[in-house]
C-alpha positions in Angstrom: 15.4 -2.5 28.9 12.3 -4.7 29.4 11.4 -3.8 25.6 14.4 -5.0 24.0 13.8 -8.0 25.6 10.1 -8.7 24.6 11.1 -7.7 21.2 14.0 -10.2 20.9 11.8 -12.6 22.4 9.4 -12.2 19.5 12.2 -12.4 17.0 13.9 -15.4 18.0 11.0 -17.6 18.2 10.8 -17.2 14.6 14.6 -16.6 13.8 16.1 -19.6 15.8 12.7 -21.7 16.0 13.3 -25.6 15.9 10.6 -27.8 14.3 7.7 -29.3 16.5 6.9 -32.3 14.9 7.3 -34.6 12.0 6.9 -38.1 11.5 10.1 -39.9 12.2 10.1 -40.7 8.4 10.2 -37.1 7.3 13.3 -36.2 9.9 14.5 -33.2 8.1 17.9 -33.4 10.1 19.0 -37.1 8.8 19.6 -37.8 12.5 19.0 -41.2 14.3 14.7 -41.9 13.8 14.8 -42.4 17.8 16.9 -39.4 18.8 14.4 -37.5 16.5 11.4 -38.4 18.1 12.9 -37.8 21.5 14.0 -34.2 20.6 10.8 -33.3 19.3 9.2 -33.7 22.4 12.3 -31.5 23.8 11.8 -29.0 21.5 7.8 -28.9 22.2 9.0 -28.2 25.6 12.4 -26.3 25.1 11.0 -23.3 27.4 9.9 -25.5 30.0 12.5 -27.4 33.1 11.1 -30.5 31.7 12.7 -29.7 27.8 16.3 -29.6 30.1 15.6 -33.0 31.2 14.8 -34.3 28.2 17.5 -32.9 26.2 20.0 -34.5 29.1 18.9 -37.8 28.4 18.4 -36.9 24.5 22.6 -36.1 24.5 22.9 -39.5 26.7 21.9 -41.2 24.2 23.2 -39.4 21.4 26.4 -40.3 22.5 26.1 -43.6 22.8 24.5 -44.0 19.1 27.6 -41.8 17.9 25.1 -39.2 16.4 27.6 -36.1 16.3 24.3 -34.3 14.5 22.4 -34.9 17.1 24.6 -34.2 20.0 24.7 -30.7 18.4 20.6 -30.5 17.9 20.3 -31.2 21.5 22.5 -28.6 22.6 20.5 -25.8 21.5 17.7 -26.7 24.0 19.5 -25.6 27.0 20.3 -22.4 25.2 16.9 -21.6 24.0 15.8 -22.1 27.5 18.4 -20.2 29.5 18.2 -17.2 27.3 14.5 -16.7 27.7 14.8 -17.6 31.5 17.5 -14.5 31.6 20.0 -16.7 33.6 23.0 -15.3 32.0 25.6 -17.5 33.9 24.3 -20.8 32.7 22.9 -19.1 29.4 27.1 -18.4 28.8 28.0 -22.2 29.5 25.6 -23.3 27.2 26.7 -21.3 24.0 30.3 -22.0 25.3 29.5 -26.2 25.3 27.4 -25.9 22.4 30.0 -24.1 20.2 32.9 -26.0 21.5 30.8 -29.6 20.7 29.8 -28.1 16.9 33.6 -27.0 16.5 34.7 -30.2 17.2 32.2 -32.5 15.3 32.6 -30.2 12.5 28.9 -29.2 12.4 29.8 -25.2 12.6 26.0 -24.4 11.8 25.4 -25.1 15.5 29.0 -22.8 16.5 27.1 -20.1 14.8 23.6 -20.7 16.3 25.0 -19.9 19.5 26.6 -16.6 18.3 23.4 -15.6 17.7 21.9 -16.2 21.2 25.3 -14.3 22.7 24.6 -11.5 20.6 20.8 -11.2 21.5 21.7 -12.1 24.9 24.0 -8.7 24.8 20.7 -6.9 23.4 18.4 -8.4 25.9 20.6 -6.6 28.6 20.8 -3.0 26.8 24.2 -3.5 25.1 23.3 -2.4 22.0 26.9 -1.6 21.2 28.7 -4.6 22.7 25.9 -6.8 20.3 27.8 -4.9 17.3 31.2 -5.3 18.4 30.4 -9.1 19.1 28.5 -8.8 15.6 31.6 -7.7 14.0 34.0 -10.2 15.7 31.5 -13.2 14.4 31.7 -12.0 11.0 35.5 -11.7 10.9 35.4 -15.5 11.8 32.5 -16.9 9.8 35.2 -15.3 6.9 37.9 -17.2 8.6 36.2 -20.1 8.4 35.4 -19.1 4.9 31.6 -20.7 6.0 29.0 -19.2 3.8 26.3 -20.3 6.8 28.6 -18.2 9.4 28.5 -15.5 6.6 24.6 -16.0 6.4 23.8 -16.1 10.1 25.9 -12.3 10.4 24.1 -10.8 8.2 20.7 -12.0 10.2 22.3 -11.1 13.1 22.6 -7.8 12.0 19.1 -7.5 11.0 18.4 -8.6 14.4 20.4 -5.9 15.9 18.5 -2.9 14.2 15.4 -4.6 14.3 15.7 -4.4 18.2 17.3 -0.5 17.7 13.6 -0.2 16.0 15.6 0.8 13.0 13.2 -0.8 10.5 14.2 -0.4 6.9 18.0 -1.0 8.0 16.9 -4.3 9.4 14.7 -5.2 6.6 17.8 -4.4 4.2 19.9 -6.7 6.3 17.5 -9.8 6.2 16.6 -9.3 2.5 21.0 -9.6 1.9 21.0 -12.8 4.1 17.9 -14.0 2.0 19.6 -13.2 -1.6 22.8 -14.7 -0.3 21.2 -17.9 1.3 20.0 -18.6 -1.9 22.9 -18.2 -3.8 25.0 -20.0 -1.5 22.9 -22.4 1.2 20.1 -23.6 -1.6 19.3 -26.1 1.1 19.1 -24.4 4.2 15.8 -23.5 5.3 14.8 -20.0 4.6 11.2 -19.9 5.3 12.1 -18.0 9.0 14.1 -15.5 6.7 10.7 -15.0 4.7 9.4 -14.7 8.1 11.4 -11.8 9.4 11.2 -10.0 6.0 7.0 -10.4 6.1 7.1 -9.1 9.6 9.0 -5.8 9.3 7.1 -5.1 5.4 3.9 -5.5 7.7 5.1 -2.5 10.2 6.0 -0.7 7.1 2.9 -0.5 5.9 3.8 -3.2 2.8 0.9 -5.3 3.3 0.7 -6.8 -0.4 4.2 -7.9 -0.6 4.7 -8.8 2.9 1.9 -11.3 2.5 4.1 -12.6 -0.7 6.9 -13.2 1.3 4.6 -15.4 4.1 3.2 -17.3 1.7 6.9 -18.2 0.1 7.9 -19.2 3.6 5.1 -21.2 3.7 5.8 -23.0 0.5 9.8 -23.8 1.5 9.6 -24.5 5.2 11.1 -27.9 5.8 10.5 -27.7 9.5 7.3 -27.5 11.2 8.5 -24.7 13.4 9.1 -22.6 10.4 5.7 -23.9 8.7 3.9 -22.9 11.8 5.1 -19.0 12.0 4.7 -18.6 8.8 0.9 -19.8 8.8 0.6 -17.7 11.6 1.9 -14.2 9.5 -0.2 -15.5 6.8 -3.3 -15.4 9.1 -2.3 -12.0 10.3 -1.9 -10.2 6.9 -5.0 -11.8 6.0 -6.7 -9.9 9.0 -4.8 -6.7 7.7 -6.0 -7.0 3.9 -9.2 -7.2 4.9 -10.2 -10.9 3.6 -12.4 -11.5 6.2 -13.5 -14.9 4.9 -10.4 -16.4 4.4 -9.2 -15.3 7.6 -11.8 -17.3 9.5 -11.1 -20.6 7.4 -7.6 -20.3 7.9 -7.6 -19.2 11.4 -9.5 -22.7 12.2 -6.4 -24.2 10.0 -3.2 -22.1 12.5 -6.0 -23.9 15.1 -5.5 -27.2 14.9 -1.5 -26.7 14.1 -1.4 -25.2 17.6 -3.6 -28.1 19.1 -1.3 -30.7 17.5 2.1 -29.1 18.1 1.5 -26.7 21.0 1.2 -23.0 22.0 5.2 -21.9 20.9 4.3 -18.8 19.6 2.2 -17.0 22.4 2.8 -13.3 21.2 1.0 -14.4 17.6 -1.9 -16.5 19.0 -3.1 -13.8 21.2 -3.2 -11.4 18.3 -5.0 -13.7 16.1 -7.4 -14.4 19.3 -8.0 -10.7 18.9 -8.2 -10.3 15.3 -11.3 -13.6 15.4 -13.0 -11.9 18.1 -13.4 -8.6 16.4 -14.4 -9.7 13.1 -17.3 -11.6 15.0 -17.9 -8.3 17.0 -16.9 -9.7 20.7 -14.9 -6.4 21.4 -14.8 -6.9 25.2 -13.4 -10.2 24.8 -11.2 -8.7 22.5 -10.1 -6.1 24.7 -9.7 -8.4 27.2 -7.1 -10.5 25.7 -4.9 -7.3 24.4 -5.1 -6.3 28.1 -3.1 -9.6 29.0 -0.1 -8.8 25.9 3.5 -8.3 27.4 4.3 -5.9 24.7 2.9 -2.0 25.5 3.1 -0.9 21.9 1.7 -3.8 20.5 -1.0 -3.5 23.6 -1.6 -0.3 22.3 -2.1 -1.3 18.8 -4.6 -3.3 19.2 -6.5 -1.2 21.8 -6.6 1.3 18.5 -7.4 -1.1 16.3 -10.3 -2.9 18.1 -11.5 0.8 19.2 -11.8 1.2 15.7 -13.7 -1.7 14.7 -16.2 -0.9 17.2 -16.2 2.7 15.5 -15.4 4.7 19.0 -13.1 6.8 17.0 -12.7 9.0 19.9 -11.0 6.0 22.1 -9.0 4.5 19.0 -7.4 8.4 18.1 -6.3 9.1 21.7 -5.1 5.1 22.3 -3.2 5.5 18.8 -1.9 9.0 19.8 -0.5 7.3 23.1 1.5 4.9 21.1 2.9 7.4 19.1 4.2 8.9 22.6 5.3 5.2 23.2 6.6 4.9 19.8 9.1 8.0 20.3 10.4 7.5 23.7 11.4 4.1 23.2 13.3 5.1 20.2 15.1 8.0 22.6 15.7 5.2 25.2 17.4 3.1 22.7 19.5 6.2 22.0 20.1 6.8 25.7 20.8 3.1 26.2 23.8 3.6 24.0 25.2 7.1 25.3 25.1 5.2 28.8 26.6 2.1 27.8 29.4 4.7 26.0 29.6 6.7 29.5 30.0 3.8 31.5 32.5 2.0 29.3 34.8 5.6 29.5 34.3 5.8 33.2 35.7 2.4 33.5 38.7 2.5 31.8 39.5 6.1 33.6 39.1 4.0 36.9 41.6 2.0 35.6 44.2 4.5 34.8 43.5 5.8 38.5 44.6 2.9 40.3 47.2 2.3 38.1 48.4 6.0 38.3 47.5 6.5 41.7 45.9 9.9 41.1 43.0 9.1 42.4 42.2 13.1 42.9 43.3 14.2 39.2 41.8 10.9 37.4 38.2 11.8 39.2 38.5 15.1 38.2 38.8 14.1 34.3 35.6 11.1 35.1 34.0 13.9 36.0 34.2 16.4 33.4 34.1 13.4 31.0 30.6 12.6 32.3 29.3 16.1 32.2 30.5 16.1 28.7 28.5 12.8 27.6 25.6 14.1 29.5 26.0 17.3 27.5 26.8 15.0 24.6 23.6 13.0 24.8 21.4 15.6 25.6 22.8 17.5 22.3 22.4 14.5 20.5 18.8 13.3 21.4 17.7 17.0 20.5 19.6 16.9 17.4 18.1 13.7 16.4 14.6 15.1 17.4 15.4 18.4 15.1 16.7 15.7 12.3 13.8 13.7 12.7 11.3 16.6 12.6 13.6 18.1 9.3 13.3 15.0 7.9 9.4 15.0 8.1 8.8 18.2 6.3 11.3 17.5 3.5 9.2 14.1 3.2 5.9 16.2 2.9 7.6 19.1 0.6 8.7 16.4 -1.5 5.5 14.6 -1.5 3.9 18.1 -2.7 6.6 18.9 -5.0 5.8 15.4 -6.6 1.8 16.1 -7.0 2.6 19.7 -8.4 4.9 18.1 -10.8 2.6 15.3 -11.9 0.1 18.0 -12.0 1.9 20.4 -14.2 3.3 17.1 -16.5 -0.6 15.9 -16.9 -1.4 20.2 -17.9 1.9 20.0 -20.2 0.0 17.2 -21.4 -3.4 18.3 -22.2 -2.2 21.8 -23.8 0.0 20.0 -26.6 -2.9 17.6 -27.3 -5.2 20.0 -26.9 -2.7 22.5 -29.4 -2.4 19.7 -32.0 -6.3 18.3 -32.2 -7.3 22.4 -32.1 -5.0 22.7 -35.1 -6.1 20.6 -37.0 -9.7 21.2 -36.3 -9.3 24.8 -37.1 -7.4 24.3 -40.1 -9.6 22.0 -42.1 -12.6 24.6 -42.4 -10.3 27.3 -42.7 -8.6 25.9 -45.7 -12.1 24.8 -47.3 -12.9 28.7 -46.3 -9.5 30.3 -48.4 -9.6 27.7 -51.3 -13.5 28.0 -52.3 -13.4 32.3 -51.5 -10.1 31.8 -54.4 -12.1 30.2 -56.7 -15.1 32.4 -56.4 -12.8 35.6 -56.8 -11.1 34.2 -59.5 -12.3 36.4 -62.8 -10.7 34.0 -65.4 -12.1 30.9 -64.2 -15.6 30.5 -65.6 -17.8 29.4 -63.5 -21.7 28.4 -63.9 -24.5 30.4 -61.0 -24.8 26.5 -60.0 -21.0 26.5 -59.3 -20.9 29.6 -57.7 -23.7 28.8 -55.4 -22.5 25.3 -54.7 -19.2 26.9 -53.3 -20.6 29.6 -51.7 -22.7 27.0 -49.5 -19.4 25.2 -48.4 -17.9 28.7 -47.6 -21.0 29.0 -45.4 -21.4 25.5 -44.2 -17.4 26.1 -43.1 -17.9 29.1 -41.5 -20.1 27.8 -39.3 -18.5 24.7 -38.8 -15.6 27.4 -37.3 -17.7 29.4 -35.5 -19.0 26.5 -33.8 -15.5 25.6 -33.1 -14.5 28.7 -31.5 -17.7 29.0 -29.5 -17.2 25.5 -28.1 -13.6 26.6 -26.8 -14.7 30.1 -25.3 -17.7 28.2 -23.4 -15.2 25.7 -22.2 -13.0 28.3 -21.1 -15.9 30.1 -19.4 -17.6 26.9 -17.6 -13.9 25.5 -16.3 -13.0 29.1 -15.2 -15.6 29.5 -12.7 -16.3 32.8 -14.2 -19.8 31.8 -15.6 -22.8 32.6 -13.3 -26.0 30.7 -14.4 -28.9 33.2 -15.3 -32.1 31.1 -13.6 -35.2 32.5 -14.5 -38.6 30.4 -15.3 -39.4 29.2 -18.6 -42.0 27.2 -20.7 -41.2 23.9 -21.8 -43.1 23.3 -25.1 -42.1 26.9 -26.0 -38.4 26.7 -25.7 -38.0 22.9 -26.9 -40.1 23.8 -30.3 -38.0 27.3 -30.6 -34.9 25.1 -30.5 -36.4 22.5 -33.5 -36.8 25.2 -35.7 -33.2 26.5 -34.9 -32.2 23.0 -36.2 -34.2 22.6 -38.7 -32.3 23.8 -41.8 -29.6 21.2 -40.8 -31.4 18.1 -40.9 -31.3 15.7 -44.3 -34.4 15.7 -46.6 -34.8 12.0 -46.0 -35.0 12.5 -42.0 -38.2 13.5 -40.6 -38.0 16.0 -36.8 -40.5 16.3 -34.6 -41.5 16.9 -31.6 -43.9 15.8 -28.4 -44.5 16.6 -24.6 -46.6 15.2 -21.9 -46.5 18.8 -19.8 -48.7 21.4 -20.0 -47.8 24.3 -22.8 -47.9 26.3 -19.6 -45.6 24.5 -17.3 -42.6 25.7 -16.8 -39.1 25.3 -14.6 -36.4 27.6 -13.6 -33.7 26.9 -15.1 -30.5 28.9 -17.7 -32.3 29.0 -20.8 -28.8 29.5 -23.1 -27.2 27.0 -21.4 -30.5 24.4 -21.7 -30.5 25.2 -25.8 -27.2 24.8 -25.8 -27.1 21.0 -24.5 -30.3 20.3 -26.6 -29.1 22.0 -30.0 -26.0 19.7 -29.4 -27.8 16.6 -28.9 -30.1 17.3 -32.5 -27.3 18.6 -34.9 -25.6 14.9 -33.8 -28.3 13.1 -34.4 -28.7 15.5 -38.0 -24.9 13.8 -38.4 -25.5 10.5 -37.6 -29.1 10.2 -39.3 -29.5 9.5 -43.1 -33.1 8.9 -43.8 -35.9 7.5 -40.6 -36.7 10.1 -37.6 -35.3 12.6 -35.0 -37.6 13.0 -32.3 -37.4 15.3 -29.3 -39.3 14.5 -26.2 -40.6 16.2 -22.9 -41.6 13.9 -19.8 -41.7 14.8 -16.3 -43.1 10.9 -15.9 -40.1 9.2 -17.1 -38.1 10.1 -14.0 -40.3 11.3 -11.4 -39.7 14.2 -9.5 -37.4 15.2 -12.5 -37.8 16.7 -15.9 -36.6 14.5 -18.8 -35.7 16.0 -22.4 -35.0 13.3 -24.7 -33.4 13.4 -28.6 -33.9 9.7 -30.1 -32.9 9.2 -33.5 -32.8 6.3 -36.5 -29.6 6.5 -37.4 -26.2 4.3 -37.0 -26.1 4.1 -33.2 -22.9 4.4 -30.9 -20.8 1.2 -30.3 -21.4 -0.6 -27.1 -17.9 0.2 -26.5 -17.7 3.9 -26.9 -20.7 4.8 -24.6 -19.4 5.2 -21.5 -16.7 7.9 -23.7 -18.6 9.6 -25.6 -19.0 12.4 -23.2 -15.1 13.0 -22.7 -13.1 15.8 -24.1 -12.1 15.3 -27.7 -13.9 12.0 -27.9 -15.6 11.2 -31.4 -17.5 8.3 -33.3 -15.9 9.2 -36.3 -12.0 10.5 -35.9 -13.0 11.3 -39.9 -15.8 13.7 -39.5 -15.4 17.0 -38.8 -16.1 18.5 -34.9 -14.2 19.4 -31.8 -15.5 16.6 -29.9 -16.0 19.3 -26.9 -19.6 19.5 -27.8 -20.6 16.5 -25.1 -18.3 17.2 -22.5 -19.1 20.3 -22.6 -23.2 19.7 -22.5 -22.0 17.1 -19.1 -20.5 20.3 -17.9 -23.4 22.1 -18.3 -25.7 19.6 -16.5 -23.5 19.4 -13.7 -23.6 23.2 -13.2 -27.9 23.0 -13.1 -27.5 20.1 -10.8 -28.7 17.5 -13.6 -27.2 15.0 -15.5 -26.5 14.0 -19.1 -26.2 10.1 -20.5 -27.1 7.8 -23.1 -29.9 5.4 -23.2 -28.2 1.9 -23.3 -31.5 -0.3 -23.5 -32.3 1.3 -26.7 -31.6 0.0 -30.4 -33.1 1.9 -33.0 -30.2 4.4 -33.3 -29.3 6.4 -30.4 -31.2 8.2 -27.3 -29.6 10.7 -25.5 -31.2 12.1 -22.3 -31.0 15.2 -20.5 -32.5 14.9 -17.0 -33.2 18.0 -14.8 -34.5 18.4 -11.1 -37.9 20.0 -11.0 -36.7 21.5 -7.2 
């Protein structure tokens, strides 16, 4: 399947990449300063004829230097080269030389870096299931040869494998295992193509953040160039992804010049960072141009979507993304019938088999037959099945998504009732006890009490009434606002008459030392349509806490339809202590107060916000002013 291949093109680059070029004083192999310069210039050119050549006279002279190392290194040319040409004849005596050469100068990384090219090779040709078994027989030996690297390299394998199979987190799991036990085991190897793999597949799952971790690691531990390189190149990527445009343009220049210096290796990458520059300076043609030219359909697709996108034709990017969907879900049926075939053909062999040894040619094509109607049966089930799982699967993943929300929902209610319960408690209970202890005294005909005394309590027994009353009203008009339930009664109203109404209300409240007044710069006869209940309520709130908060000075209430134009603006500034720069931006939130020791709900404020919001204003606090406080209560005139 052409797709397989593409995609275990893409992989190896960065699983089996060799370096590009280092000075021959950095030689991260410890081979011959020489050889090393010659096979980096066969590596720069490992997918070209002229790598071959070079890596012949490379193992010519790594022979005669006695550089087993090296003889090894420059095996793995000819395989790279023959397993992306698809010449499977020669791409077989290569692995079969290079493994026999590492066996025998005891270098068995290089045994097992040809397992990995015979097992891709067996995906490249849609034998997903012959890839396992040769997986599994690998595995058994790298434990045979009790060889943590061998251990290592199955474990990518396998991560290769269901990476190919498009089975994502599987493969991710896989890579992450080789990653842990790489570091446990080969602390010097270098893992920064493992960080690769992991970034690559946390990317398609959507794990931008951490994926961009993992790039930068690689990054940071790459002894090769090869490995620096692709993980530059993911770094520039996610950058594009997270949206840091600027750093994506400074670091794109950097991936540049790396590709300049060493080469074009990574093809697949470079086009998509081509893309990615071109759309972020707004050349979508250009841009569309290049994704015309990728090998890959799906990732063709992708950024077809995404560039449709940038250019905000939503239209082109839904249907382009809706097509790769398609894509998306017959490839992953292909795979699937790639396997049942592979299974079929294996089964019709070995019946063949049994017919010419048998020689009942009639009875033994009689059973391939039915045994092929049954796999075609059997694969047909199966797709539809895994169709019916899949499509199960989804809705369970939304119930449970819902089931979560409603929980969180109903924990955050559970929540809010116990603390609303417990402050409502307490609230209550303090006037009520003031209310029961002073009545006592009062009816109490053997304790003597002065008409000073008695008037003294019968004030708190008032002052704590209302305090309750208030309480109990707050709750009810939160109940009624929340609820829905309240319809606003809009009718017109005078200004000046309703704000000096509401003064006088207050009045009584205010200390002796505190001075309330009030001014206007409307017209007695202006007026606005508005809830007049409602608009007392938010401005009786606003003057009995500045009574509170207000010892001695001024509480002044204002009218101005010139503060904010086009709005009315009711103002209550007092001389009092003021509200913490810290507390502002709180005050209006249920059960917030200045002073956790006073008495009050602290529902008054939230509910006033409430209030506003319902008659399309807007309550806040006046942070430029110092004298005290200044709360404003701003309405639309419209």
């Amino acid at each position: 399947m052409k797709t397989v291949r593409y995609i275990l093109i893409y992989l190896l680059a960065a699983f089996c990449g060799l370096p590009l070029s280092v000075k021959a004083q950095d030689n991260p192999y410890k081979i011959d300063n020489s050889l090393y310069l010659l096979y980096e210039r066969a590596t720069k050119y490992r997918n070209e004829p002229e790598g071959l050549l070079i890596a012949d006279t490379l193992y010519t002279n790594a022979i005669q230097k006695n550089d087993k190392k090296a003889q090894c290194l420059t095996l793995t040319i000819p395989v790279i080269y023959y397993f992306n040409t698809r010449e499977t004849e020669q791409l077989e005596k290569a692995i079969t030389t290079l493994q026999e050469v590492s066996r025998k100068n005891d270098y068995l990384q290089y045994y097992y870096f040809g397992s990995i090219y015979k097992v891709n090779h067996q995906m490249n040709i849609n034998s997903t299931l012959r890839a396992l078994q040769e997986a599994e027989l690998i595995k058994e030996q790298a434990f045979a040869d009790n060889y943590p690297y061998g251990i290592a390299t199955c474990l990518r394998m396998m991560g290769n494998i269901y990476y190919a199979r498009r089975e994502t987190r599987t493969a991710l799991d896989y890579y992450q295992q080789a990653l842990e036990y790489s570091q446990k085991n080969l602390p010097e190897q270098d893992l920064a193509y493992i960080y690769w793999n992991i970034s690559m597949l946390q990317q398609g799952l959507n794990q931008y953040e951490t994926a961009y971790e993992n790039a930068e690691k690689g990054i940071k531990c790459a002894k090769t160039q090869t490995n620096l390189y692709a993980c530059m190149l993911r770094k520039c990527t996610l950058l594009y992804v997270l949206d840091r445009t600027e750093e994506f343009k400074s670091y794109y220049q950097e991936c540049l010049k790396m590709t300049e210096k060493y080469g074009q290796t990574r093809k697949n990458e470079l086009q998509a960072l081509r893309i990615y520059n071109y759309v972020l300076h707004g050349q979508y043609e250009k841009a569309h141009a290049i994704a015309d030219s990728v090998d890959l359909p799906q990732d063709r697709m992708s950024y077809h979507a995404d560039i449709y996108s940038k250019e905000n034709k939503y239209k082109e990017a839904f249907y382009t993304f809706k097509e790769l969907q398609h894509l998306q879900d017959s490839l992953g049926q292909l795979i699937q019938s790639a396997d049942l075939s592979e299974l079929n053909v294996r089964i019709g062999n070995e019946q063949l088999k049994r017919k010419a040894q048998q020689g009942e040619s009639d009875r033994q094509l009689m059973i391939l037959k039915f045994i092929l109607i049954f796999f075609c049966f059997f694969a047909t089930a199966l797709i539809f099945y895994l169709y019916l799982r899949r499509k199960s699967i989804r809705k369970l993943q939304e119930k449970n998504e819902e089931l979560t929300i409603a929980r969180n929902h109903a924990e955050q209610a559970d929540k809010m009732k116990t603390y609303f319960i417990q402050n409502m408690s307490h609230e209550i209970r303090t006037p009520l006890n003031a209310i029961v202890g002073f009545s006592q005294l009062l009816s109490d005909p053997n304790l003597p009490l002065d008409d000073e005394e008695k008037q003294e309590f019968s004030s708190l027994v008032l002052h704590n009434s209302e305090l309750l009353t208030t309480l109990v009203n707050d709750i009810l008009d939160l109940s009624a606002l929340e609820s829905g339930k309240y319809a606003m009664n809009m009718a017109p109203h005078a200004c000046n008459e309703m704000c000096r109404m509401i003064l006088s209300t207050v009045t009584h409240r205010k200390p002796e030392e505190v001075e309330l007044c009030y001014t206007s710069d409307v017209p007695d006869d202006f007026r606005i349509v508005t809830d007049e209940q409602r608009m007392q309520q938010v401005l009786i709130n606003f003057l009995t806490n500045a009574e509170k908060h207000t010892e001695k000075g001024k509480i002044h209430l204002h009218c101005s339809i010139t503060e904010n134009p086009g709005k009315i603006t009711f103002s209550v500034t007092d001389t009092g202590r003021g509200i913490p720069a810290d507390k502002m931006d709180s005050v209006f939130e249920r059960f917030k107060k200045l002073d956790e020791f006073k008495q009050g709900s602290g529902l008054g404020l939230n509910i006033c916000r409430i209030i506003a919001e319902r008659l399309n204003g807007e309550v806040k606090i006046d942070k430029n002013y110092t004298g005290g406080a200044r709360f404003l209560f701003i309405l639309p005139l419209q």
